[in-house]
N, C-alpha and C positions, 0 to 999 in steps of 0.2 A: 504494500500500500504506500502512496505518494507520502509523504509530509505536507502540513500545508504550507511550512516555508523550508528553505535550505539556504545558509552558509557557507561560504565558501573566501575564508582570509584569506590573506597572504602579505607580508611585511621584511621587507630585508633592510639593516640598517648597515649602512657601512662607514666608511672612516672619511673625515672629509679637513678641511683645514678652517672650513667658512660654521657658521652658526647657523641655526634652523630652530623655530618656536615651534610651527605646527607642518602637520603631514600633511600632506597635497595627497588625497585619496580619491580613489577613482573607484567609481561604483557603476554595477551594473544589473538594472532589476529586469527578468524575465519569467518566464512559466517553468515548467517541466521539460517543456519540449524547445528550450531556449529563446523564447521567442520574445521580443522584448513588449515589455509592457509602458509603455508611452503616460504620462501622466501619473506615475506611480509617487507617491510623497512620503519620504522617509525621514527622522529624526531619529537626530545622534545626541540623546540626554546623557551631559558628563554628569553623572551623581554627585561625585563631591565639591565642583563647582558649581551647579545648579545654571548652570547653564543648556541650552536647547539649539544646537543645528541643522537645518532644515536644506534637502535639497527636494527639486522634484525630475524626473528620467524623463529626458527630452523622446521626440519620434524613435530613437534608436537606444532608447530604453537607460541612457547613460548620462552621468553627471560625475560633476567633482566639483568637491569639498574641505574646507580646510579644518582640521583634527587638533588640535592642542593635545600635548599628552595628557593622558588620563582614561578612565572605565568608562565605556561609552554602552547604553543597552539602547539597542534598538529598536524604535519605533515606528509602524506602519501603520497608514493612515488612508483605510477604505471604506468605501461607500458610507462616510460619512461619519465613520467609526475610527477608535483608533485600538489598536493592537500591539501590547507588548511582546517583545522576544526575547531572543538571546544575547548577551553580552559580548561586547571586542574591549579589550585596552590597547592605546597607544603608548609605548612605553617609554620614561621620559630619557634621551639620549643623555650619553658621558659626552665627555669632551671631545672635542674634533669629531664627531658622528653627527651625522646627519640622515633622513630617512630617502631611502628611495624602494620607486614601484612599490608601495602602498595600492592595494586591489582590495574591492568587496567585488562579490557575485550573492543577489540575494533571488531567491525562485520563491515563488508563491503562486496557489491558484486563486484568481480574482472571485468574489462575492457573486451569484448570479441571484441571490435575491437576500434580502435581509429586512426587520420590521423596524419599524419607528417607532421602538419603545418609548420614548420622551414626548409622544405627540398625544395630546390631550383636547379635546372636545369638550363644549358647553354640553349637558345631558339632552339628549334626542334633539342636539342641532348639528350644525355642519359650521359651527362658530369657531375659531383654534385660538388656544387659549394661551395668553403672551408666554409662559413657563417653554410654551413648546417652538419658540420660534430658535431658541439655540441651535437645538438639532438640526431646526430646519437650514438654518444658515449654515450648518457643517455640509449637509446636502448638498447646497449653492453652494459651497466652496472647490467640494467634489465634481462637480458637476463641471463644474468651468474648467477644472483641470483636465478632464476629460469630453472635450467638444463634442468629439462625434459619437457617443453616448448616447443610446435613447433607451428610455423606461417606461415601464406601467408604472399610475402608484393606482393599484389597489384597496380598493376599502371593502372593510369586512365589518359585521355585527354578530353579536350573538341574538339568540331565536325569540327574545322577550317581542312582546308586540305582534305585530301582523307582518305576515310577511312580504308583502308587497312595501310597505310603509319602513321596513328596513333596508333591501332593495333601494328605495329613493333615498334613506338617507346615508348608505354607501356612496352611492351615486354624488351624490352633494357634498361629502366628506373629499372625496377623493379630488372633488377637480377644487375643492379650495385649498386643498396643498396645491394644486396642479397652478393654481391664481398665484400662492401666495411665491412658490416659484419663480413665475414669471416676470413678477412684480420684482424681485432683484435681479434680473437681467438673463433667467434662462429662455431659449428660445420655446415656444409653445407648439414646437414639429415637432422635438426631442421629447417629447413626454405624450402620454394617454392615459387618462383617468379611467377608470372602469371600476365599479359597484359591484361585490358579488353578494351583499346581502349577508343572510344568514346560510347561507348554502355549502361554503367551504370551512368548518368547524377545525381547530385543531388541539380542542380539547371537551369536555362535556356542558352542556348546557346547564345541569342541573346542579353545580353548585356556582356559588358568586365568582372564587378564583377562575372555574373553568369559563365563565362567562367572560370577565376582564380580560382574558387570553385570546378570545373570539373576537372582541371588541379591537379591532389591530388596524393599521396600515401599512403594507408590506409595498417595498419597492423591489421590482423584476428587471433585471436588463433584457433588454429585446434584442440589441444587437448594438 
């Protein structure tokens, strides 16, 4: 079975006469089947500086970055989400050393759907309720990095009510994500709203928890 990500260092330090603070590292993010993955956004959190460096992997999946010594844990940052991993250190050179050919290779496979846990609704309207615009704007941030990106967002209910009248008000949940989107500058080709009601369950109706599980909005990449 794949990993969902993989690692791949590599660091030589050799002897030099000149001074050097940070490593010039070169990263490269693709899939399994090396393919690179364009718009991928990865942060290198130094723990005991508390600092945060941020690149994103152009068309050919590649970027560079400048490293100060120190433990850097990896962080990825999809569909809206972010994801910790595994740990690198840069180690801080002696005298006359300096870094050279500093390489990351990082593989992961991409999200093809995931829910909007943080997205919250007025009760039985299609109103979103300011708590929930964070996420949203993590979306919008996602989104933009990745142009040619299109999605469903999905609305679901659980089976309280008539079911026609949750049907509408998936229906109505999902294109005012699909609004509130557009309203920060996603294009409105790139996205489809679609309502499926109470129809696709992914847990029981018949207690509250399985219910609030039902009550979702899941975003799908189409392509």
């Amino acid at each position: 079975m794949k990993k969902y990500l993989s690692l791949l260092f590599l660091l030589f330090v050799i002897s030099s006469v000149f001074a050097q603070e940070k490593a010039t590292t070169k990263v490269f993010v693709s899939n399994f089947e090396e393919q690179p993955i364009a718009g991928a956004e990865i942060q290198f959190l130094n723990t005991s500086q508390n600092i945060t460096i941020d690149g994103v992997a152009g068309a050919d999946g590649r970027f560079i970055v400048e490293l100060p010594a120190g433990l850097y844990n990896i962080r990825l940052k999809c569909m809206g989400k972010t994801k910790d991993y595994t740990a690198i250190e840069i180690p801080a050179l002696k005298a006359n050393e300096i870094y050279n050919d500093v390489s990351i290779i990082i593989q992961y496979e991409e999200e093809s759907s995931f829910t909007l846990s943080d997205l919250h609704f007025e009760t039985a309207k299609a109103i979103i309720l300011k708590e929930s615009y964070n996420e949203l704007d993590e979306l919008v941030n996602y989104l933009k990095l990745k142009p040619h990106l299109k999605i469903e967002i999905a609305g679901h209910t659980d089976s309280d009510g008539a079911e026609d009248q949750n049907l509408m008000l998936s229906q109505k949940r999902a294109e005012a994500v699909k609004n509130y989107l557009v309203s920060k500058g996603i294009n409105a080709s790139r996205m489809v709203a679609k309502g499926y009601g109470e129809a696709k369950p992914i847990a029981e109706n018949e207690t509250e928890a399985g219910k609030a599980l039902n009550r979702r909005t899941e975003i799908n990449v189409l392509e």
